[in-house]
N, CA, C and O atoms as a MOPAC input file, in Angstrom:
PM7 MOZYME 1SCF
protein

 N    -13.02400 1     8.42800 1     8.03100 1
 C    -12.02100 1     7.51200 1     7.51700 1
 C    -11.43100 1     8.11000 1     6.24100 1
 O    -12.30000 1     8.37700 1     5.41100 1
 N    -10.26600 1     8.36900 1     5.89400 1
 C     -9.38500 1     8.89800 1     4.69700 1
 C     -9.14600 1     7.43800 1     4.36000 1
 O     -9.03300 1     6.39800 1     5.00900 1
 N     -9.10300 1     7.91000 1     2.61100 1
 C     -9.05200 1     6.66500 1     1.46900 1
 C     -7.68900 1     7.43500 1     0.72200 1
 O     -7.47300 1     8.56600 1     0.28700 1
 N     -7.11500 1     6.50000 1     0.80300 1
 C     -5.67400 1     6.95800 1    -0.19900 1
 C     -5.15300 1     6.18600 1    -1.09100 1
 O     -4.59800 1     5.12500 1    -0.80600 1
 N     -5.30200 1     6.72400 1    -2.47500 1
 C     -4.18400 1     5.50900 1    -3.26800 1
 C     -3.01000 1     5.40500 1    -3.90800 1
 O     -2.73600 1     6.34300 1    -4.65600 1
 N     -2.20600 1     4.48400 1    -3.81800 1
 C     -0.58900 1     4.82600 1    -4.56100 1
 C     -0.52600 1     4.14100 1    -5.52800 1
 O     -0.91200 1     2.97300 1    -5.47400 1
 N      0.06200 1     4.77800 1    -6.86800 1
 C      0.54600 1     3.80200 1    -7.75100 1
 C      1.70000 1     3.38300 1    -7.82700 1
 O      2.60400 1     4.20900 1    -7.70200 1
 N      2.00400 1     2.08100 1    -8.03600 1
 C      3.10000 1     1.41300 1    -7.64200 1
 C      3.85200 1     0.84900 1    -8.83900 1
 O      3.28800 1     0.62400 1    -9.91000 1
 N      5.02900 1     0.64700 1    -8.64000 1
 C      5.95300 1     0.11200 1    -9.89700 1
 C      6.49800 1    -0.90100 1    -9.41400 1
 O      6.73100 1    -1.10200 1    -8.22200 1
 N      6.75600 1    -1.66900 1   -10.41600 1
 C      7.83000 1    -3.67800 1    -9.78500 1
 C      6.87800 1    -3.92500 1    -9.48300 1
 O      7.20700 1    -4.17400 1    -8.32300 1
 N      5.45500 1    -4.17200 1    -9.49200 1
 C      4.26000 1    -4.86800 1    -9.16300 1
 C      3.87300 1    -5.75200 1   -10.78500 1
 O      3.65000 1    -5.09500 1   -11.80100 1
 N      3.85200 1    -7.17200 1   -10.78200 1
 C      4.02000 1    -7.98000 1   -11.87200 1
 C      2.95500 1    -8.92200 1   -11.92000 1
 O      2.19600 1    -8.87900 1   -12.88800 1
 N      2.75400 1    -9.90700 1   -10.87500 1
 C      1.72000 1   -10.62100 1   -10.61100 1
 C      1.13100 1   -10.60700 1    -9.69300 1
 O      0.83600 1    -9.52300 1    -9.19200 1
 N      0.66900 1   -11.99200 1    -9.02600 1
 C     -0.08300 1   -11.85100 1    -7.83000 1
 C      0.03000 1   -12.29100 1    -6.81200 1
 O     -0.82300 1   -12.46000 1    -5.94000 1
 N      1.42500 1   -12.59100 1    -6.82200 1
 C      2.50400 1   -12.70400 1    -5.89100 1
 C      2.74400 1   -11.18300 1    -5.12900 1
 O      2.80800 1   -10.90300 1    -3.93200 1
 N      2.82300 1   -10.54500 1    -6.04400 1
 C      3.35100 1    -9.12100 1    -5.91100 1
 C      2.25100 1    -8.63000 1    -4.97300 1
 O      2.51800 1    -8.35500 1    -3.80300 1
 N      0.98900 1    -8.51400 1    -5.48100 1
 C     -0.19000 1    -8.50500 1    -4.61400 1
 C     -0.46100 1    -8.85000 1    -3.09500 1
 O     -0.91700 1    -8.20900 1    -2.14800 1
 N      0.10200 1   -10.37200 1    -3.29700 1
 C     -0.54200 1   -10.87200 1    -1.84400 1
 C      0.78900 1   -10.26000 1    -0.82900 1
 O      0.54800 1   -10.27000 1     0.37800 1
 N      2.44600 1    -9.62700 1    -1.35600 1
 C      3.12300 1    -9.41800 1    -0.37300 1
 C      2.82200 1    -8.20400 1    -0.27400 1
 O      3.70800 1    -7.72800 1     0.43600 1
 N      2.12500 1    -7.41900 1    -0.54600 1
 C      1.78600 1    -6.29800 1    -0.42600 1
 C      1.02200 1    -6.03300 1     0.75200 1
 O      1.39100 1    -5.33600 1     1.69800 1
 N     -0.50700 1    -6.87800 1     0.58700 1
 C     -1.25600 1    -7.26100 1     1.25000 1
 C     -1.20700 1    -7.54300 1     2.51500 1
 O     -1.82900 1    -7.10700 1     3.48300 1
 N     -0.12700 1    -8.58000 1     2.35300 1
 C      0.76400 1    -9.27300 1     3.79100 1
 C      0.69100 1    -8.14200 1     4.85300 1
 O     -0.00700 1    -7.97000 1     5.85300 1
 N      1.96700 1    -7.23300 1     4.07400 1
 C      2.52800 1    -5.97000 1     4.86900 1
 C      1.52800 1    -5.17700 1     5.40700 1
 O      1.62900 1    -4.81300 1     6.57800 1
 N      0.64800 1    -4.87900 1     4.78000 1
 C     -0.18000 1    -3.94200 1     4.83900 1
 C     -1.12700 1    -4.67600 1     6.40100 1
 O     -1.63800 1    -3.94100 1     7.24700 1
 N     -1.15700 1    -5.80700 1     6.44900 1
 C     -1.93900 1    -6.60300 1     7.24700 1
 C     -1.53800 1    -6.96800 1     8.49800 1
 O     -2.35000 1    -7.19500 1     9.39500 1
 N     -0.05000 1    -7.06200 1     8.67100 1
 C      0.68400 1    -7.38500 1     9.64200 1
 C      0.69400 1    -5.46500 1    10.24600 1
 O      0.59900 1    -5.09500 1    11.41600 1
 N      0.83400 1    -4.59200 1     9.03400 1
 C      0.86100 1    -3.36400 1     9.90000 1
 C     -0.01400 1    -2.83700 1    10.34600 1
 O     -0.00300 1    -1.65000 1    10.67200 1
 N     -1.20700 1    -3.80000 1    10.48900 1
 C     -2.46100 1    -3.26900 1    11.34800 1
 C     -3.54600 1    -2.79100 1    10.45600 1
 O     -4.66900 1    -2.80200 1    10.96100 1
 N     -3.42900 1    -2.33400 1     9.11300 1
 C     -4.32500 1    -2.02200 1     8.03400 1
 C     -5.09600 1    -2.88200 1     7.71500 1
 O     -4.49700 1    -3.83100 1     7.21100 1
 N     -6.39600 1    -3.04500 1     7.77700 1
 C     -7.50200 1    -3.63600 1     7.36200 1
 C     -8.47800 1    -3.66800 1     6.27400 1
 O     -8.80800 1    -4.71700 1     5.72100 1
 N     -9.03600 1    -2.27600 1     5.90300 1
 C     -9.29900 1    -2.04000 1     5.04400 1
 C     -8.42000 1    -1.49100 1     3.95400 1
 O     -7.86500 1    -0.41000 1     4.15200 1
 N     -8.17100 1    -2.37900 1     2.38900 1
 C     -7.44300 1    -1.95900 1     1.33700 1
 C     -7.84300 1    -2.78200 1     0.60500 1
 O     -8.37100 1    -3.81700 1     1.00900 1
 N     -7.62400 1    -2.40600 1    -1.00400 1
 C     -7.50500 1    -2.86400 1    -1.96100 1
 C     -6.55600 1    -3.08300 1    -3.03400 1
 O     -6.67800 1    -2.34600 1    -4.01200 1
 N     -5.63600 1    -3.95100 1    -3.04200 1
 C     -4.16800 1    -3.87200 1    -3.72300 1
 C     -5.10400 1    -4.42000 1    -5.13600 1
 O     -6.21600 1    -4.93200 1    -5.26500 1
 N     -4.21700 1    -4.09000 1    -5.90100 1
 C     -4.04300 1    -4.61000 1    -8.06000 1
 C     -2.30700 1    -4.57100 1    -7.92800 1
 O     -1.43700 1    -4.34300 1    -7.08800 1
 N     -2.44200 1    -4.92100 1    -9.23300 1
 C     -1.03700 1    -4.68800 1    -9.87400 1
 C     -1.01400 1    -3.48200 1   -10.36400 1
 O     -1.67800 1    -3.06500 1   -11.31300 1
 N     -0.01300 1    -2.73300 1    -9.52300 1
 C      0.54400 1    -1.70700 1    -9.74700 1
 C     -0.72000 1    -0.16600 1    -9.31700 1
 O     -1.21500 1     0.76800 1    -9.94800 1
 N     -0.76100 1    -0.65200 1    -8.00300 1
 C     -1.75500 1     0.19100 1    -7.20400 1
 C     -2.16400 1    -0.62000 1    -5.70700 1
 O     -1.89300 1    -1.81300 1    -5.57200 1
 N     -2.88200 1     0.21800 1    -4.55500 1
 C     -3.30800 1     0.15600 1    -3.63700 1
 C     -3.96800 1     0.80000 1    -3.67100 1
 O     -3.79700 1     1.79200 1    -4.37900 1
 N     -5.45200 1     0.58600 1    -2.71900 1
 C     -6.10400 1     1.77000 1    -2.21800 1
 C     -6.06500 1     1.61000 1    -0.56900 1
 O     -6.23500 1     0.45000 1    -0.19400 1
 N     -5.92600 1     2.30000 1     0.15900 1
 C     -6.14800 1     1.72800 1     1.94200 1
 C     -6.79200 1     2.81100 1     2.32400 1
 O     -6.52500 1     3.97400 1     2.02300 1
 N     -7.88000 1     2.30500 1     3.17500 1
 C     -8.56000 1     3.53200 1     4.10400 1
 C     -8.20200 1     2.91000 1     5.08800 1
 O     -8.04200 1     1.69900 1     5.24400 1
 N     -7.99300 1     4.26600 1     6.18200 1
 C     -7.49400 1     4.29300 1     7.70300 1
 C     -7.81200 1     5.36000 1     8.32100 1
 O     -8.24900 1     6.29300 1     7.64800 1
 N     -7.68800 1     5.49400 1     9.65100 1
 C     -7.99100 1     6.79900 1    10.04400 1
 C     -7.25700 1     7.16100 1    10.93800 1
 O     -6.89600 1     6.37600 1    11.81600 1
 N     -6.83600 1     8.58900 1    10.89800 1
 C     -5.34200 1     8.89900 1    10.48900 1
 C     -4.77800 1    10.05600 1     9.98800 1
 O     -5.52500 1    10.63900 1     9.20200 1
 N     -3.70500 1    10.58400 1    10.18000 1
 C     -3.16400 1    11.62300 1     9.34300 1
 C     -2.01800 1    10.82400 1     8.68000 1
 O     -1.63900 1     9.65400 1     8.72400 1
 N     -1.49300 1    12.33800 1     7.83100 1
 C     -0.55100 1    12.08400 1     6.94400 1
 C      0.67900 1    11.54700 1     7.42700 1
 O      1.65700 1    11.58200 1     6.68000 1
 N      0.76900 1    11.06100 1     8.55400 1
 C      2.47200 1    10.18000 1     9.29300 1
 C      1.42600 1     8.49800 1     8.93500 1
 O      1.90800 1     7.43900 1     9.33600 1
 N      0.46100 1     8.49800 1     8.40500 1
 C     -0.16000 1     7.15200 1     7.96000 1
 C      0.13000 1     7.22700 1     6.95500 1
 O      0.57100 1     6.10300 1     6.71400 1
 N      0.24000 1     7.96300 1     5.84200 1
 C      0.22800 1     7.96400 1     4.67000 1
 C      2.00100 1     7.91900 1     4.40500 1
 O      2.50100 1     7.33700 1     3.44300 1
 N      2.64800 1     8.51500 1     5.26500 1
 C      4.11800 1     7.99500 1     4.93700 1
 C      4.34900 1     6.78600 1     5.21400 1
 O      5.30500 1     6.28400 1     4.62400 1
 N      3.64600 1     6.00300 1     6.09200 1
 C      3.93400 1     4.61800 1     6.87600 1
 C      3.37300 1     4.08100 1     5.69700 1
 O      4.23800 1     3.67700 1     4.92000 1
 N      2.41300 1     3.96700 1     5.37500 1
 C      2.08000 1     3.27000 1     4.01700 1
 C      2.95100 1     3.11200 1     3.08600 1
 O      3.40700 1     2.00400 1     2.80400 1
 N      3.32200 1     4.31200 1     2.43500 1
 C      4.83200 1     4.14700 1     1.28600 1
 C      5.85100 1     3.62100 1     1.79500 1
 O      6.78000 1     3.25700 1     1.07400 1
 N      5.88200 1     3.45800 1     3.31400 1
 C      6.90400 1     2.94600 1     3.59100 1
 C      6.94900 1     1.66100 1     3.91900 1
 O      7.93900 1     1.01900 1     4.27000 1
 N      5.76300 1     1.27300 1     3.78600 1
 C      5.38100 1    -0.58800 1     3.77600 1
 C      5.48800 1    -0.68900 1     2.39100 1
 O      6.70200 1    -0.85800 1     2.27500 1
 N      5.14300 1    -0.69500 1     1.54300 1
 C      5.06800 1    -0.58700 1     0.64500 1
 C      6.57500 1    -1.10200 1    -0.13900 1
 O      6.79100 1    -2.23500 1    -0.56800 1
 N      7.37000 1    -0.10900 1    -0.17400 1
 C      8.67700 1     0.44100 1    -0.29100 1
 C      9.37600 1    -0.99300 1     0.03500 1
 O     10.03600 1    -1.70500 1    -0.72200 1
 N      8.98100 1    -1.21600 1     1.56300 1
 C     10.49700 1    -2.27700 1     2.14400 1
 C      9.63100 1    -3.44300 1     1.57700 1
 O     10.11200 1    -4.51100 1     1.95500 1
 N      8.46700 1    -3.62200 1     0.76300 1
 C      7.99600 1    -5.34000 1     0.36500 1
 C      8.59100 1    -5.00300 1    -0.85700 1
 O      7.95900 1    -5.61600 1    -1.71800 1
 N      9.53400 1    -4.30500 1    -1.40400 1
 C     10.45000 1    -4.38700 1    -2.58600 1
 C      9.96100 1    -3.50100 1    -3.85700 1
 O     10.62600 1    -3.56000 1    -4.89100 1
 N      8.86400 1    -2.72200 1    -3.79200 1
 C      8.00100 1    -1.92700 1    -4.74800 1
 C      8.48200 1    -0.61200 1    -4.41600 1
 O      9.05200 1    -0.27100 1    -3.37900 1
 N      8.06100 1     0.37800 1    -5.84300 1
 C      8.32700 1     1.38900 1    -5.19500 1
 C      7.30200 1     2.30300 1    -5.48200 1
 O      6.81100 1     1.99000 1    -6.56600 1
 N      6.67600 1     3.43900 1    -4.93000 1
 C      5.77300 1     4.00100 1    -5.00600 1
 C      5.77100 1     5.19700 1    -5.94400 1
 O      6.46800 1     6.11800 1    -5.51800 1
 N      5.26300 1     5.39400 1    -6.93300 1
 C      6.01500 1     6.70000 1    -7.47300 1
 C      4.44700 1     7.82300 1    -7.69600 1
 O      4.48700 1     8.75600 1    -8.49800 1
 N      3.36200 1     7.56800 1    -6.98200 1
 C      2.24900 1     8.25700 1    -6.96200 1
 C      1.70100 1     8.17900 1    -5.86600 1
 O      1.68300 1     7.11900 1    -5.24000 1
 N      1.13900 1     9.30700 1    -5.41600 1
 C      0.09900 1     8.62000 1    -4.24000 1
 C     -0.92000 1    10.31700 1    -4.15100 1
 O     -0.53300 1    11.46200 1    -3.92000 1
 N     -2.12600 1     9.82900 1    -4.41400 1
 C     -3.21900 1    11.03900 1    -3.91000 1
 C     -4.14100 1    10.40300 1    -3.05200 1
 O     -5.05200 1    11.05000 1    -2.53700 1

């Protein structure tokens, strides 16, 4: 299982959190851990997961400007 995390910007409260969450949940991701102004998600997977991630991410209105 690969663990990846992004740091995120426009993340404010915990609002911000749970739509994160949402996305991440509806896109089949199970295991993660959102904060303000971060995620962590393990999946298993290559790196076309790790773009799909920024790209959930991205369209719940945040934008990603880190990710290792």
């Amino acid at each position: 299982m690969n663990e990846y995390e992004f740091k995120i910007e426009g993340m404010s409260c915990n609002h911000c959190v749970m739509a994160v969450e949402g996305e991440l949940r509806k896109a089949g991701f199970e295991k993660f851990a959102v904060e303000i102004g971060s995620a962590i998600v393990k999946y298993d997977g290559s790196v076309k997961d790790e773009i799909k991630i920024k790209t959930i991410i991205e369209e719940a209105g945040y934008r990603v400007v880190q990710n290792n």
